[in-house]
N, C-alpha and C positions, 0 to 999 in steps of 0.2 A: 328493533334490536333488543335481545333481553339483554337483563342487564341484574346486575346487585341493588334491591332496595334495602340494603341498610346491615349491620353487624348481627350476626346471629349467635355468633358466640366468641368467648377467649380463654381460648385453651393455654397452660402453661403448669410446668412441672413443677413439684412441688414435693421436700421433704414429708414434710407432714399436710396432704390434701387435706384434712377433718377441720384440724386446728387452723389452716388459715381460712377454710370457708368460714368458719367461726368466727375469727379476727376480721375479716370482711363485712359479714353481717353484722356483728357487734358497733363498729365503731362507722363503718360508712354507709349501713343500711343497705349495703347488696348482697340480696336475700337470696341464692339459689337454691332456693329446696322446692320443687322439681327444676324453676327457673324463675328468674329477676325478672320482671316487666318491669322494665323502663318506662320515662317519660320520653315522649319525640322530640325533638331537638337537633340542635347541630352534630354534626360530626367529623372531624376530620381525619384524614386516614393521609398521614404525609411519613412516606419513607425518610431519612435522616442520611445525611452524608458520613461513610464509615466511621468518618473520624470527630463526628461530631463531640462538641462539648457539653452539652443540648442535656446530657444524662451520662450517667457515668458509661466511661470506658467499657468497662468489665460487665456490662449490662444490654442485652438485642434489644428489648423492646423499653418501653414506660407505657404503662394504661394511664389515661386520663378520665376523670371520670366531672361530669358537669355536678357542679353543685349549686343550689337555689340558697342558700347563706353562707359564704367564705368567713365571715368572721364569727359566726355563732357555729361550723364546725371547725374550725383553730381552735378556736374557748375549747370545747369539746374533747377534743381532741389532746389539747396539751393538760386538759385535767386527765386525763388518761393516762399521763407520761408518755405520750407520744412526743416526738421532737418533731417540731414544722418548721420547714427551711419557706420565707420569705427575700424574694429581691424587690427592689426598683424597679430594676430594668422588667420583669416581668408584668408588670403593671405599665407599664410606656408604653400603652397603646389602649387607651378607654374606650375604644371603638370594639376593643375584641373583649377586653373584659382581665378580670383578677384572678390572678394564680396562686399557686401555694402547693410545697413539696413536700411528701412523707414517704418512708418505705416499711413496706409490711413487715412482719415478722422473718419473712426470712431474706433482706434485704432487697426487694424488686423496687425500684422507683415508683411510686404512683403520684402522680398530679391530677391537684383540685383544681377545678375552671370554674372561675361564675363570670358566665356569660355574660357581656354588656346587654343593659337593657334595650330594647328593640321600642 
């Protein structure tokens, strides 16, 4: 059966496209110019119950993106003035690994993953 091996892109609207590929590339190292090569790794691709709590209301989607140091990009990141929202409860399961919340410049949720080590 064919089938989808894996994300080929994420498209999403955007005031100013320039500037936030720039803000991307700048602060979390996704580089689209022609395209990002990623590293292989997990994925998960889980629709969300309409009324989730999960992300904001007012919000379709949140990109996650895996990162290989959570806490060397928070440092990072919050020297930047970026604000990073940490919980608990997102860390309550060591098996899947550490989270951590930002939203780009023109308020899209984006979550950091660092995957439990294997």
């Amino acid at each position: 059966m064919a089938k989808a091996t894996g994300i080929g892109g994420v498209f999403f609207r955007a005031r100013d496209p320039e500037a936030l590929k720039a803000w991307y590339a700048t602060h979390l190292g996704v580089d689209s110019a022609p395209v990002w090569m990623q590293q292989a790794g997990p994925t998960v691709f889980a629709p969300f119950a309409e009324d989730t709590d999960y992300f904001a209301a007012d919000k379709s989607f949140m990109i996650n993106f895996r990162v290989d140091d959570l806490d060397a990009m928070i440092a990072r990141l919050q020297q930047a003035g970026i604000a990073v929202e940490t919980r608990a409860e997102w860390d309550a399961h060591p098996e899947v690994g550490r989270f951590a919340r930002i939203h780009d410049p023109e308020g899209n949720p984006v979550e950091l993953w660092q995957p439990a080590s294997r």
